[in-house]
C-alpha positions in Angstrom: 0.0 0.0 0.0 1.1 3.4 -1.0 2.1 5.4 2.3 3.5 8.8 0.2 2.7 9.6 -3.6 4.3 12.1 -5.3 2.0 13.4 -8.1 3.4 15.6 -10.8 5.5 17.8 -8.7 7.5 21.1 -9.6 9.4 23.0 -8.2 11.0 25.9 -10.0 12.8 29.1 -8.1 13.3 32.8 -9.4 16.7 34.0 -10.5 17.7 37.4 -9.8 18.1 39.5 -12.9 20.0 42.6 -14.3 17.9 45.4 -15.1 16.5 44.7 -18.5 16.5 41.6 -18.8 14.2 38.4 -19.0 13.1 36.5 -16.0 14.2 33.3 -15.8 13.9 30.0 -13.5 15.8 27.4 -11.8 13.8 24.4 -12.7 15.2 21.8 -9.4 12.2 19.3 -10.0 10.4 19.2 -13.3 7.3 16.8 -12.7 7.9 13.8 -11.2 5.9 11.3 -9.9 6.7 8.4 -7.6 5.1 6.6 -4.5 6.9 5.3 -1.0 4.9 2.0 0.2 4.7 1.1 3.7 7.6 -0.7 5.2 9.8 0.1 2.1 12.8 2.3 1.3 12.9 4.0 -1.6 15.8 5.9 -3.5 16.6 8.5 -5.5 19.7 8.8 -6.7 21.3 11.0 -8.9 24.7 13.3 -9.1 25.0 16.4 -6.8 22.1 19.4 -8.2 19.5 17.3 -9.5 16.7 18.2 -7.0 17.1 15.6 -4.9 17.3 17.3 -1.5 14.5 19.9 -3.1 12.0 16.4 -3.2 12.4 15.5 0.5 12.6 19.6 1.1 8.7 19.4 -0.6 7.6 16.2 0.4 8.5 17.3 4.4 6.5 20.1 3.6 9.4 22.4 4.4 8.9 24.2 1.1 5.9 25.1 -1.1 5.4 23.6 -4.7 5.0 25.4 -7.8 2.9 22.6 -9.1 2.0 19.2 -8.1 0.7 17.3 -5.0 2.1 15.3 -2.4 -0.4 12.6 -1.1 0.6 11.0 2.4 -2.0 8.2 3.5 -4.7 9.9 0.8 -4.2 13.3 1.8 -2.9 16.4 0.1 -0.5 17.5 2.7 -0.3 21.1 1.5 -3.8 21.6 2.4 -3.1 20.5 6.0 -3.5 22.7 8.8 -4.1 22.3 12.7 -4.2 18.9 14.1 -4.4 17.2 11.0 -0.6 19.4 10.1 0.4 18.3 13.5 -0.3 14.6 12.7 1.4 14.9 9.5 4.4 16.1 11.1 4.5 13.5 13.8 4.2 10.6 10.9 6.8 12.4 9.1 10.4 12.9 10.3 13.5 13.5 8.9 17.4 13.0 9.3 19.8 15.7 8.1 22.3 15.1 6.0 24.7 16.7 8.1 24.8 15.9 12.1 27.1 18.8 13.0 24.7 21.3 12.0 20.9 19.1 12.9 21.6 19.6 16.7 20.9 22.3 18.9 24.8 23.1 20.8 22.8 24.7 23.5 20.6 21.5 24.3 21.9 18.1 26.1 21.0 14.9 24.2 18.1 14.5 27.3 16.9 18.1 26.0 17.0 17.2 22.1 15.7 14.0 22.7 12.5 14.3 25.1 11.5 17.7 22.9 9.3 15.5 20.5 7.6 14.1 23.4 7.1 16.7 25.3 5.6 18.1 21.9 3.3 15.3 21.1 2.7 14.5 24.4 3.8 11.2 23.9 5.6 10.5 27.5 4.5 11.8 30.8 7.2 13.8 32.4 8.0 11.0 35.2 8.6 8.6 32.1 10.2 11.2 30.1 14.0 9.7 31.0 13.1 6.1 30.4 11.7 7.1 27.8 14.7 8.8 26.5 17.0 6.4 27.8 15.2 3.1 25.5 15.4 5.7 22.3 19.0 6.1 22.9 19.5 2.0 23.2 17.4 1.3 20.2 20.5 3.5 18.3 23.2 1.8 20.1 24.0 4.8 22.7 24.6 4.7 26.8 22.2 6.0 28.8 25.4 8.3 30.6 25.5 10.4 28.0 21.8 12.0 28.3 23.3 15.1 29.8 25.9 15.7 27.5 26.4 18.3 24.5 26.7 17.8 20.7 29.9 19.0 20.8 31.3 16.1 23.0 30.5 13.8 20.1 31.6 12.0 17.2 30.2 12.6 14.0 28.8 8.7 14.1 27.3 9.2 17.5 25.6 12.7 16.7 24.2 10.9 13.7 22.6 8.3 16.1 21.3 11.1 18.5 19.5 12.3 15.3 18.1 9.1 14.5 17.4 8.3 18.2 15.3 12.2 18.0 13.1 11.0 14.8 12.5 7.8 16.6 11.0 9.2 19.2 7.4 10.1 17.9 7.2 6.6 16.2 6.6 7.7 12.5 5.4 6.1 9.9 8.1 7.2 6.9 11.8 8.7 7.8 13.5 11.0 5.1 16.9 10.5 5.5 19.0 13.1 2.9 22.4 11.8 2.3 22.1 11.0 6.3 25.8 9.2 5.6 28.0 11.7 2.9 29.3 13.5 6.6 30.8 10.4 7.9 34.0 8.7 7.5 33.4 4.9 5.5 34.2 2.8 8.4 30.8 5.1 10.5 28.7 4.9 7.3 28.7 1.1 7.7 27.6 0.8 11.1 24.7 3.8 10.4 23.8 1.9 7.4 23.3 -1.0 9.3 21.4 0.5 12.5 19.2 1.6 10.1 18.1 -1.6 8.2 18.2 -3.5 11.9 15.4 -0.1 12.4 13.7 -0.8 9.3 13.1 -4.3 10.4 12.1 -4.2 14.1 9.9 -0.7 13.6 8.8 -1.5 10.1 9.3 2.2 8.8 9.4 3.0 5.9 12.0 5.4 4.4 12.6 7.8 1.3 16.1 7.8 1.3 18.4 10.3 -1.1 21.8 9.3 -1.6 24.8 9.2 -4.3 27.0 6.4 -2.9 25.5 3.8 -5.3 26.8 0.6 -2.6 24.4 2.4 -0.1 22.0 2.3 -2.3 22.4 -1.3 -3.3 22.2 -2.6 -0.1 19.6 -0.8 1.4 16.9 -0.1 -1.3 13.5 -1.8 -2.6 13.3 0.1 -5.4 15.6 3.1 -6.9 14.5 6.7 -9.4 17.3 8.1 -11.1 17.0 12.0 -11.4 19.0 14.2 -13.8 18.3 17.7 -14.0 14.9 17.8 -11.7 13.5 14.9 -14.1 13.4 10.9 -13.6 14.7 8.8 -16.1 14.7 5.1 -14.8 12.4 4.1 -12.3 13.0 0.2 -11.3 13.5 -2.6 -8.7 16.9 -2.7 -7.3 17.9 -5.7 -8.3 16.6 -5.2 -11.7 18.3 -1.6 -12.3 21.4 -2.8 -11.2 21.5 -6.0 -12.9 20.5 -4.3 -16.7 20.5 -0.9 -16.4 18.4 0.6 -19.5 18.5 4.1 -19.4 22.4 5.5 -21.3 22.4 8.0 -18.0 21.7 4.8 -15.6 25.0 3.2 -17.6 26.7 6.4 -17.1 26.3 6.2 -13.8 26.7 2.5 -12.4 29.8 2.9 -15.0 31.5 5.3 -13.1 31.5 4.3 -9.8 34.9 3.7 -8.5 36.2 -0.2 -8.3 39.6 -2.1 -6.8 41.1 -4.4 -9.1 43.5 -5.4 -6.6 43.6 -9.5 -5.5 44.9 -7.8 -1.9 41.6 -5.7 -1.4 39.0 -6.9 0.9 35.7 -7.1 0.0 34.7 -7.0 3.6 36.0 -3.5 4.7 32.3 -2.9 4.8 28.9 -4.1 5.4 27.7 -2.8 2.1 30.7 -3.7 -0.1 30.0 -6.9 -1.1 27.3 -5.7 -3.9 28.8 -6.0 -6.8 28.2 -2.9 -9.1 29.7 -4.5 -12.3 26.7 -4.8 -14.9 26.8 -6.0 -18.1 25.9 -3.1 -19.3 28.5 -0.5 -17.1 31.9 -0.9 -19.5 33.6 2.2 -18.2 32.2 5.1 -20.3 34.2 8.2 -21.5 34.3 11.8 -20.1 31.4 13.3 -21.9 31.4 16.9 -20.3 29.5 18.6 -18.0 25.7 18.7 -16.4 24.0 21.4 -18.0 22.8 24.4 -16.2 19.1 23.9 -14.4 18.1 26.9 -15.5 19.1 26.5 -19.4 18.1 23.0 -19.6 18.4 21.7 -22.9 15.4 20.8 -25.6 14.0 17.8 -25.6 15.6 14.6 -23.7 17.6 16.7 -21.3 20.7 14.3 -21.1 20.5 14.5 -24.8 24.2 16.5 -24.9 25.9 14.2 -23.3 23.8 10.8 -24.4 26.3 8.3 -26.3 23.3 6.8 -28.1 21.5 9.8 -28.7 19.4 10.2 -32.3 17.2 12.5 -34.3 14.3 12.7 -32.0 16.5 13.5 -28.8 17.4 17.0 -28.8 13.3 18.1 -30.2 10.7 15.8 -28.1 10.7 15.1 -24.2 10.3 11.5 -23.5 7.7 10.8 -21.6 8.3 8.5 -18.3 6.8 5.0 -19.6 7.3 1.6 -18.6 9.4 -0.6 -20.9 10.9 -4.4 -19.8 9.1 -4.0 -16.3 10.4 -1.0 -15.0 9.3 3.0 -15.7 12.2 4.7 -17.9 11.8 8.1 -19.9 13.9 8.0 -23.4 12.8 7.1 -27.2 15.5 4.0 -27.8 12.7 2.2 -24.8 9.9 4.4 -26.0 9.6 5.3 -29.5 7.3 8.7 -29.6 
């Protein structure tokens, strides 16, 4: 069942112009549509400026649309208001990409903690440290640190702290954006893993952004590729990384760095052992530079850089339709 649909959604920002000239429009998500099922973690996935953190930015609510809706369990959350907001916000929660910044300096890890429930009026204030003190075991933390300040912490443990905080109202979905790019490899592993041991005790469900394509192996149900506020290849794990179809799919399975090297372990993490070698992910060669957002080119706009681009690419948008059991937007899958 569908917990989060994303219908159709835009997002497009003013640019500040010179005196005289023409308005124009950063264009971070260009109609997209995808859906988050209960107990599931989905992905996008896609290089650094293609509206990724803009999606979870909307679909939190955080920011306005230009066009579009965002459903969560059948409702139009930008029509929300009172309780029915309040709800919306307890069901939804989030974890920040970066841990440094996501915490309060001024607050102990008791403060940050029991804030939600004091909110929600989950606990009662006699329970309110047990309370705080199971949250903070669930994410692998002592209870001897609840009076303790961010900046006492690792990067790792401030990460769980924020985990440990979006537990804390019980929700029903968790957007975590890039909740790992911050940490050193040998802390991404063990975050990684706390969350899929989460996932399967708590049975949330998560939207989960990302460009560290073994995260996204390991952890995924099903994966969108976005490329300039637009999604190209929509698919089952398993089945995007096995045959990617899309030429920007290729591109980017292709380039993801690998150790030829009999010496290298392929234990060094939990996540490591996916394999991202596809038949189809021969390395490619340099083929310049992501266009600007707010020039974005005519028709299929990976078009300029597309190895296996023809006559219809640079003239007619391809339209996001399913080809070989997956959704994937270009004319070699679906001729216009």
């Amino acid at each position: 069942m569908a917990l989060l649909k994303v219908q159709s959604l835009k997002k497009h920002f003013p640019v500040k112009k010179a005196f005289g000239e023409t308005a124009q429009w950063l264009k971070a998500v260009d109609g997209i549509d995808f859906s988050v099922d209960e107990n599931k973690v989905f992905v996008l996935v896609g290089e650094s400026g293609c509206g990724k953190s803009t999606v979870a930015r909307l679909v939190l609510r955080l920011i306005t649309p230009t066009s579009g809706r965002v459903l969560f369990d059948g409702k139009d959350i930008f029509g929300l208001d009172g309780d029915s907001l309040k709800a919306f916000r307890k069901s939804v929660q989030i974890v920040f990409q970066d841990p440094f910044a996501s915490l309060n300096p001024r607050k102990t890890v008791f403060d940050t903690i029991s804030e939600p429930l004091k909110i929600h009026r989950i606990t009662e204030k006699k329970n309110m440290k047990d309370a705080c003190a199971e949250l903070l075991k669930k994410v692998g933390l002592g209870t001897d640190i609840m009076n303790r300040y961010p900046h006492e912490f690792s990067g790792g443990q401030r990460q769980r702290i924020c985990i440990a905080r979006a537990l804390a109202v019980n929700p029903k979905i968790i957007v975590a954006d890039e909740p790992l790019s911050a940490l050193d490899v040998s802390i991404q592993a063990q975050i990684i893993n706390l969350l899929q041991d989460l996932r399967k005790e708590t049975k949330i469900a998560f939207l989960f952004i990302s460009h560290d394509l073994k995260v996204v192996h390991y952890f995924s149900d099903t994966v969108a590729v976005m490329y300039l506020g637009k999604i190209l290849e929509h698919a089952k794990t398993e089945d995007l990384f096995m045959e990617p179809l899309h030429p920007y799919t290729i591109l980017l399975l292709s380039s993801a760095p690998k150790v030829k090297t009999e010496a290298f372990s392929v234990q060094r993490s939990a996540f490591s052992d996916k394999k991202l070698q596809t038949p189809n992910s021969e390395r490619q060669p340099d083929i310049g530079e992501v266009p600007s957002p707010i020039h974005i080119p005519s028709g299929c706009p990976f078009h300029p850089r597309c190895p296996k681009r023809f006559e219809p690419c640079d003239k007619i948008i391809p339209e996001l339709k399913e080809a070989k059991g997956r959704l994937i937007s270009c004319h070699l899958w679906n001729p216009y």
